[in-house]
VEXPA-872953 format. One record per residue (C-alpha): residue in one letter; x, y, z. Coordinates in Angstrom, 2 decimals. Layout:
<atoms>
<atom type="A" c1="X" c2="Y" c3="Z"/>
...
</atoms>
This chain:
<atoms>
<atom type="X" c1="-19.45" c2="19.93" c3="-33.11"/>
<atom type="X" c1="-20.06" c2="18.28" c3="-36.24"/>
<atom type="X" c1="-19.52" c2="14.26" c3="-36.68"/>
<atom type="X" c1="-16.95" c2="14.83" c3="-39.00"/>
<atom type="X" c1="-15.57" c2="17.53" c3="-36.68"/>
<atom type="X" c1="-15.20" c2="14.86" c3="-34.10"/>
<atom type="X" c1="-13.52" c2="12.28" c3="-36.34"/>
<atom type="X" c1="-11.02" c2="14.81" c3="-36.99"/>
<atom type="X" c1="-10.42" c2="15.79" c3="-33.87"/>
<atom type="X" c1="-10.13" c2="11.70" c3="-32.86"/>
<atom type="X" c1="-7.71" c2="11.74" c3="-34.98"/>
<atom type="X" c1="-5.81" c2="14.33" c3="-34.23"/>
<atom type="X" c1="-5.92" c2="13.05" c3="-30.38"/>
<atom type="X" c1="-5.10" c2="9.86" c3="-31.51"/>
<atom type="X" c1="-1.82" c2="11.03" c3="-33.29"/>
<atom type="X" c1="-0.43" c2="13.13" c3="-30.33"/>
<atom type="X" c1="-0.97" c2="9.95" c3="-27.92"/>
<atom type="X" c1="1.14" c2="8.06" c3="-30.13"/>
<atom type="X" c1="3.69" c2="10.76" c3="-29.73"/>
<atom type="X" c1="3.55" c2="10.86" c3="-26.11"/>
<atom type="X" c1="3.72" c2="7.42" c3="-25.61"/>
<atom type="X" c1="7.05" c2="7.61" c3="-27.19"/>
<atom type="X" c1="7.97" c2="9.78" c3="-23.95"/>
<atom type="X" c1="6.35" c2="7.48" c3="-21.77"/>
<atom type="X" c1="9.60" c2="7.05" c3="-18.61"/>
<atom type="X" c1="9.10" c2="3.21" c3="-16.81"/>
<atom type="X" c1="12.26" c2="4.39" c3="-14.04"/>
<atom type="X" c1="11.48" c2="4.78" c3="-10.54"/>
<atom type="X" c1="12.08" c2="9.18" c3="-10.19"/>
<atom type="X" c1="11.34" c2="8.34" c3="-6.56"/>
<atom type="X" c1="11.49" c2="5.30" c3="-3.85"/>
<atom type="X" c1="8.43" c2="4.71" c3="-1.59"/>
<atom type="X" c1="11.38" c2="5.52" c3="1.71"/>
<atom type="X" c1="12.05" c2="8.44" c3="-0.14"/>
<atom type="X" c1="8.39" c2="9.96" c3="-0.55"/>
<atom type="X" c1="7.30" c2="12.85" c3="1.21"/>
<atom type="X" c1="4.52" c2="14.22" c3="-0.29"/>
<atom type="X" c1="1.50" c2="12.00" c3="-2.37"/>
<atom type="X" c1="-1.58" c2="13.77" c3="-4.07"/>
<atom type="X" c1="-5.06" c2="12.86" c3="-4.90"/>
<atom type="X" c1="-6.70" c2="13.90" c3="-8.21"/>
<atom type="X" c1="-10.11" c2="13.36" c3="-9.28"/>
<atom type="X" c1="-12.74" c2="15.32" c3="-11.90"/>
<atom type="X" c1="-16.58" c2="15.11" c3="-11.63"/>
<atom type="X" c1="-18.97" c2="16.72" c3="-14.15"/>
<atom type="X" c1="-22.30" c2="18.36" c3="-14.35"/>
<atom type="X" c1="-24.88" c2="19.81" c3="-16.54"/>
<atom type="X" c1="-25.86" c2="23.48" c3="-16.26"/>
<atom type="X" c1="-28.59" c2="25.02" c3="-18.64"/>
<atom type="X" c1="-25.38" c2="26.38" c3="-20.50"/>
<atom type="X" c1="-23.23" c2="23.35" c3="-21.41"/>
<atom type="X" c1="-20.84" c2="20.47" c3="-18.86"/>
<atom type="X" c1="-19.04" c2="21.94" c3="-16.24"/>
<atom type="X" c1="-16.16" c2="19.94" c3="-14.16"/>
<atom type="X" c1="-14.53" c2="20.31" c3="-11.37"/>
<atom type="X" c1="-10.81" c2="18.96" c3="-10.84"/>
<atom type="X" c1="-9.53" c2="18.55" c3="-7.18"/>
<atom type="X" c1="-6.33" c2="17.44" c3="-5.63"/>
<atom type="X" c1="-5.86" c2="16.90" c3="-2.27"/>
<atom type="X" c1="-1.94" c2="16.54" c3="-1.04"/>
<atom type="X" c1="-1.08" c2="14.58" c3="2.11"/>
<atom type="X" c1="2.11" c2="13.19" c3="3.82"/>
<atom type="X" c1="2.91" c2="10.28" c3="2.90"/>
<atom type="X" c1="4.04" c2="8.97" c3="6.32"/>
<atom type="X" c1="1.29" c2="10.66" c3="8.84"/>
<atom type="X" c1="-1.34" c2="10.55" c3="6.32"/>
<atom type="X" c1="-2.25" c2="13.98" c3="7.18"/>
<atom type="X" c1="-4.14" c2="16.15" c3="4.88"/>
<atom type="X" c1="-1.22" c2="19.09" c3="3.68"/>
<atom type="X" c1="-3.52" c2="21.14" c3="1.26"/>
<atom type="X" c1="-6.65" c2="20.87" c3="-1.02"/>
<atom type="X" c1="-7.18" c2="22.48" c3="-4.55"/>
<atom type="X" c1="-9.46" c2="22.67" c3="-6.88"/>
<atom type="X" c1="-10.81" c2="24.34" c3="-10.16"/>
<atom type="X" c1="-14.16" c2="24.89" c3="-11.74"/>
<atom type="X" c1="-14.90" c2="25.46" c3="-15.37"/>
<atom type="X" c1="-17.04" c2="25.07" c3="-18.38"/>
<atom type="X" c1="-16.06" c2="22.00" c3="-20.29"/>
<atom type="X" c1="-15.11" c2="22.98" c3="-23.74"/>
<atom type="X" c1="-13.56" c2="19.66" c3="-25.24"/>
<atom type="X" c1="-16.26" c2="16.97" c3="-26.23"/>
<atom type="X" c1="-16.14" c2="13.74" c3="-24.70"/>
<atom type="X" c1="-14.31" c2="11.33" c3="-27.33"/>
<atom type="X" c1="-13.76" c2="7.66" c3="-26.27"/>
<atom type="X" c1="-10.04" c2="6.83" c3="-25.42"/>
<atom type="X" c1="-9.20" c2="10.80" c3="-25.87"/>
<atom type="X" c1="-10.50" c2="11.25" c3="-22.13"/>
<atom type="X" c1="-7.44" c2="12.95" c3="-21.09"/>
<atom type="X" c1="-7.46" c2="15.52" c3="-23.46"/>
<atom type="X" c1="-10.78" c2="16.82" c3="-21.90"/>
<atom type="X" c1="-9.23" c2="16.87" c3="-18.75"/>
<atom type="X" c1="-5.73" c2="17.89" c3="-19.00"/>
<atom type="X" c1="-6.56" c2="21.52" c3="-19.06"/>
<atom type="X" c1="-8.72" c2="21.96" c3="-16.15"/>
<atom type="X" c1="-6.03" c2="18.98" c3="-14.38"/>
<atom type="X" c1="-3.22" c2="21.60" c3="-15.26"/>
<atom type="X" c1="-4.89" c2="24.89" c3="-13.90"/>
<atom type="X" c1="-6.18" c2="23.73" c3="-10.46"/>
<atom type="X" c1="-2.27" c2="22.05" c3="-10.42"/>
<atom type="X" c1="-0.77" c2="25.36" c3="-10.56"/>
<atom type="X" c1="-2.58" c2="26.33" c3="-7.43"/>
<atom type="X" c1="-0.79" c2="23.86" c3="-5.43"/>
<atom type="X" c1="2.07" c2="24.93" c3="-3.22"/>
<atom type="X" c1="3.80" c2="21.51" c3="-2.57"/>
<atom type="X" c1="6.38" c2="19.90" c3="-3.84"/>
<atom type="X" c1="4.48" c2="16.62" c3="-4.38"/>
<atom type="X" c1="6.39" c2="13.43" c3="-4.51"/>
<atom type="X" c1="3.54" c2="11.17" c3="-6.34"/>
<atom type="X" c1="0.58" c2="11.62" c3="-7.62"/>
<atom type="X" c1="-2.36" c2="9.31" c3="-7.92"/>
<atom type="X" c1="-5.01" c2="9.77" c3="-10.38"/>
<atom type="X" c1="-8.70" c2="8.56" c3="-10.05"/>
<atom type="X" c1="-8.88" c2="6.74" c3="-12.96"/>
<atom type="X" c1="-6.50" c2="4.62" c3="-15.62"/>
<atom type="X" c1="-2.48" c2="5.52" c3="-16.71"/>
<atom type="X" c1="-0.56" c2="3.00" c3="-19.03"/>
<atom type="X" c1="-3.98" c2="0.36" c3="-18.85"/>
<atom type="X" c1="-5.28" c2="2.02" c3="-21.64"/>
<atom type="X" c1="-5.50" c2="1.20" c3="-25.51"/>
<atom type="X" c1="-2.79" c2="3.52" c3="-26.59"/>
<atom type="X" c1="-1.12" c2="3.99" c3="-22.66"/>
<atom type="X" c1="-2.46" c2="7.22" c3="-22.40"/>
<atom type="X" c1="-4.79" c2="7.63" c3="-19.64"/>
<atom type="X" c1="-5.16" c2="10.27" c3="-17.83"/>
<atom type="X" c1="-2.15" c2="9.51" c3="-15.18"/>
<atom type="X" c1="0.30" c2="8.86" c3="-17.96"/>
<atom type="X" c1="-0.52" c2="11.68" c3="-20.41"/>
<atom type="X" c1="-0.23" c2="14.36" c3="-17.09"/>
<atom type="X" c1="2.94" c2="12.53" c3="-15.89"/>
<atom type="X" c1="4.92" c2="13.73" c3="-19.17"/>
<atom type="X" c1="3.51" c2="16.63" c3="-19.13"/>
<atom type="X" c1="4.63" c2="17.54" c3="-15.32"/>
<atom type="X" c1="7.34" c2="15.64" c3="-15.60"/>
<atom type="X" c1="6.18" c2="13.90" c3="-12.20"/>
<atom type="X" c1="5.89" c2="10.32" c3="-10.90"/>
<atom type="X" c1="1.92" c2="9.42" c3="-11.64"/>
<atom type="X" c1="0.08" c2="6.29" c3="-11.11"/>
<atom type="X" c1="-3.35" c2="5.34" c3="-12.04"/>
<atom type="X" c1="-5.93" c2="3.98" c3="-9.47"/>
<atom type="X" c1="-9.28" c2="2.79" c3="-11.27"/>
<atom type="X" c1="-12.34" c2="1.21" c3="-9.28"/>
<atom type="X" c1="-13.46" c2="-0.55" c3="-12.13"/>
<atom type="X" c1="-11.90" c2="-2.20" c3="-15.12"/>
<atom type="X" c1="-11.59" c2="-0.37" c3="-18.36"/>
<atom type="X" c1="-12.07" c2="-3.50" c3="-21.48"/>
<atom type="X" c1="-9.34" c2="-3.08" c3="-24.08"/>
<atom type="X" c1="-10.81" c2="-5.39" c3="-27.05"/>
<atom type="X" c1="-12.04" c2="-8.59" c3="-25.34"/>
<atom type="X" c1="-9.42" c2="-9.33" c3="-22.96"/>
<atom type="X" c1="-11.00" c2="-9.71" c3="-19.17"/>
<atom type="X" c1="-9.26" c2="-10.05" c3="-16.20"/>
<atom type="X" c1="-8.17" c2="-12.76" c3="-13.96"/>
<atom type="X" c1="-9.58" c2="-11.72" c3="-10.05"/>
<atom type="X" c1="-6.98" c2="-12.13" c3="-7.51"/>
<atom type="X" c1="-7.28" c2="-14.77" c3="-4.59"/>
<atom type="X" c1="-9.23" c2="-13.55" c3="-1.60"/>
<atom type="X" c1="-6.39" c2="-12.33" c3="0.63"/>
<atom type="X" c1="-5.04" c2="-8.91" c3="1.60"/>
<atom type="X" c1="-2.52" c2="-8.11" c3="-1.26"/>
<atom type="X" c1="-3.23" c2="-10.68" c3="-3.71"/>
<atom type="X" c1="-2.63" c2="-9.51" c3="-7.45"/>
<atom type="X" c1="-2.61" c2="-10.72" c3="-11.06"/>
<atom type="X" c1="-1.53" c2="-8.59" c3="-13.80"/>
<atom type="X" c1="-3.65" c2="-7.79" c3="-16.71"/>
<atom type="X" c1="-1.85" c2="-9.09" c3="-19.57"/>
<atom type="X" c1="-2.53" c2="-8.02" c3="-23.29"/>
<atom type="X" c1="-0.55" c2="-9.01" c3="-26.33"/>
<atom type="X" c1="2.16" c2="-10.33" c3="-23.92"/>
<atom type="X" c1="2.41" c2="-6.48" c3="-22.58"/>
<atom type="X" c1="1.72" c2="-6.12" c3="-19.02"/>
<atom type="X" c1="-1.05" c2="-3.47" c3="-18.75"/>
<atom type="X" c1="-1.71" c2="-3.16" c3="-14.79"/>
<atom type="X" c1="-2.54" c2="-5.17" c3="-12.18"/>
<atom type="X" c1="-5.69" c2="-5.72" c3="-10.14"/>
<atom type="X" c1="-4.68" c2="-5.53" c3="-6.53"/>
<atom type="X" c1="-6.93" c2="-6.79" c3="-3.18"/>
<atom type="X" c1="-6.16" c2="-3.84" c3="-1.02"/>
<atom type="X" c1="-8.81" c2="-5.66" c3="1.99"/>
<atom type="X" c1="-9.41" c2="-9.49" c3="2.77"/>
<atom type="X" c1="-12.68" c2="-10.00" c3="0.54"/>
<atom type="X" c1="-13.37" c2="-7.05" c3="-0.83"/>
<atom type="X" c1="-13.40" c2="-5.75" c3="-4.63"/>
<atom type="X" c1="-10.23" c2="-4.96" c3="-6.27"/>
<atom type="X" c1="-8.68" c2="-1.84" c3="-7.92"/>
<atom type="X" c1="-6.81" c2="-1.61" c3="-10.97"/>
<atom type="X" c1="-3.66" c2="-0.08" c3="-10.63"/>
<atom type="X" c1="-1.27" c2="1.12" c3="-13.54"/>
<atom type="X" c1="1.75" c2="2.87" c3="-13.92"/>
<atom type="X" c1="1.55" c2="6.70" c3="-15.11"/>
<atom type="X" c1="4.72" c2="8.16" c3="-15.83"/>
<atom type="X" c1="8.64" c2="8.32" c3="-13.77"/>
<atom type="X" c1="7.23" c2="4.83" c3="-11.98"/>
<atom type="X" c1="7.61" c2="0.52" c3="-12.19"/>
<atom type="X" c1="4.53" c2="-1.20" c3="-11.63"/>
<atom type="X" c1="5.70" c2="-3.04" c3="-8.47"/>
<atom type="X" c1="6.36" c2="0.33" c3="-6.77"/>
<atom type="X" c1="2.76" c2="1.70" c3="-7.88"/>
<atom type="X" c1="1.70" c2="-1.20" c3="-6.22"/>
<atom type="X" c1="3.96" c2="-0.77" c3="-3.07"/>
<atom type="X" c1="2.64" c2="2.56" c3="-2.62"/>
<atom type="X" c1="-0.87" c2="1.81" c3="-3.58"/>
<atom type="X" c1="-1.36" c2="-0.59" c3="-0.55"/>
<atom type="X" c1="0.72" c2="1.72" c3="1.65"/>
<atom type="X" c1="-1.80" c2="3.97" c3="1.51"/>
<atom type="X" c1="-4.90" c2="1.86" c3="2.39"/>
<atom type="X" c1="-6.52" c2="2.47" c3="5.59"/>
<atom type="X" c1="-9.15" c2="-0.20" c3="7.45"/>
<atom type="X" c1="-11.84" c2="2.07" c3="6.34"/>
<atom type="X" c1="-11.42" c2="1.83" c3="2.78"/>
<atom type="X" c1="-10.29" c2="-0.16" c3="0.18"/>
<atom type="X" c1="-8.99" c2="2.98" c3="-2.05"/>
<atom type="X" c1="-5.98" c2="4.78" c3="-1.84"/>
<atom type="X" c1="-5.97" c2="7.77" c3="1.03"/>
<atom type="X" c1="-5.10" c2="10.25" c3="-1.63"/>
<atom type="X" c1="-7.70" c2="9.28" c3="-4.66"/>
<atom type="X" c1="-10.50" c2="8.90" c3="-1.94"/>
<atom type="X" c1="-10.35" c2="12.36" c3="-0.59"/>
<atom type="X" c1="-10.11" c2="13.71" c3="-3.93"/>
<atom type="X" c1="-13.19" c2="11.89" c3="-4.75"/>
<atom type="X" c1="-14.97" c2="12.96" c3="-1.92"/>
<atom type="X" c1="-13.62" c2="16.69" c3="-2.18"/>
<atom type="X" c1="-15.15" c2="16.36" c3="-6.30"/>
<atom type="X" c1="-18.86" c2="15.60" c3="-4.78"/>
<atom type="X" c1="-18.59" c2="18.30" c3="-1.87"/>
<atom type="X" c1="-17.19" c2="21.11" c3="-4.37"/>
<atom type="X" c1="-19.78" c2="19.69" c3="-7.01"/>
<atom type="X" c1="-22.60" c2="20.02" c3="-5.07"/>
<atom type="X" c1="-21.25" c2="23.48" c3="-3.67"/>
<atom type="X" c1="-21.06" c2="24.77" c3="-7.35"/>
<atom type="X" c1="-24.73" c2="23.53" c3="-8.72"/>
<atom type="X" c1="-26.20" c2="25.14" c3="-5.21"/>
<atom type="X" c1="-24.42" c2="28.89" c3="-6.19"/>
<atom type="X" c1="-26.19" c2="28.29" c3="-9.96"/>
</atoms>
């Protein structure tokens, strides 16, 4: 695409997330003694001699036994360039196919990356919570700057938070899952509070990682089906 090809098609992105964030539902659709079902989702990418390919996986455990339920995924040829802050829009489509596949009725789902702590809100957790119409949250590794604000790191202990606040707005929060260890940024996606995101975020940690159960095995399952698909080029 042309430069002025992407500018138009920022700002056509741009526009609809404005929309959307109109639709944007802060109520609990679910309680964490009420949850069933949880899923993972995570993308990767890769280069093949004919354009990016990416894969989209989601992995769907109980919530109570942690036990695996069923994995998905889908594998494609990326056809939406890559357009800063418009992230979801590249991955919505591929997110929405390999989410037909699954059979479950899941309860939650946690994204591998940003929801509401986003410029406009509309990371990829949000934007696919009003489009399912399901309770999303947003589970990021590392911090994703808006303007200049930085954020404030939690006290050592197990738990610990402090929100990331911009404007006066509560973005997310950056949550000590482990004694010691780095954070992860959690935000709200859609049909969820921020103290229940968090609730269920920490519910989910084992002692062999600091990330969320359902986000790690989709990020694992991403490098496995990844490699998989470059190998069968």
């Amino acid at each position: 695409m042309t430069e002025e090809q992407n500018r138009n098609l920022e700002t056509e992105y741009i526009e609809k997330q404005l929309k959307l964030q109109k639709q944007i539902d802060f109520a609990n659709a679910v309680h964490p003694e009420s949850v069933k079902t949880v899923a993972g989702v995570d993308l990767a990418y890769w280069k093949e001699d004919d354009g990016e390919h990416a894969v989209c996986c989601i992995v769907v455990i109980d919530f109570l036994t942690k036990e695996i339920i069923e994995k998905k995924y889908v594998s494609e040829k990326v056809k939406v360039p890559y357009i800063p802050g418009c992230l979801a829009f590249r991955e919505i489509p591929l997110f929405l196919k390999a989410y037909e596949k699954v059979e479950t009725d899941v309860d939650v789902l946690f994204f591998d990356g940003n929801g509401y702590l986003h410029p406009r809100h509309m990371g990829l957790a949000t934007h696919a919570g009003i489009v399912i119409g399901k309770s999303t949250i947003g589970i990021a590794k590392s911090y994703f700057k808006i303007g200049d604000i930085d954020f404030t790191m939690p006290e050592l202990e197990q738990n610990s938070f402090t929100d990331i606040i911009i404007s006066g707005e509560v973005y997310g929060r950056v949550l000590r899952t482990h004694k010691a260890v780095k954070p992860i940024f959690v935000s709200i996606g859609n049909k969820i509070d921020l103290d229940t995101a968090t609730q269920m975020a920490s519910a989910l940690v084992t002692k062999d990682s600091h990330i969320p159960i359902p986000t790690r095995l989709a990020d694992i399952m991403t490098h496995e089906v990844r490699k998989a698909e470059k190998n069968s080029v």
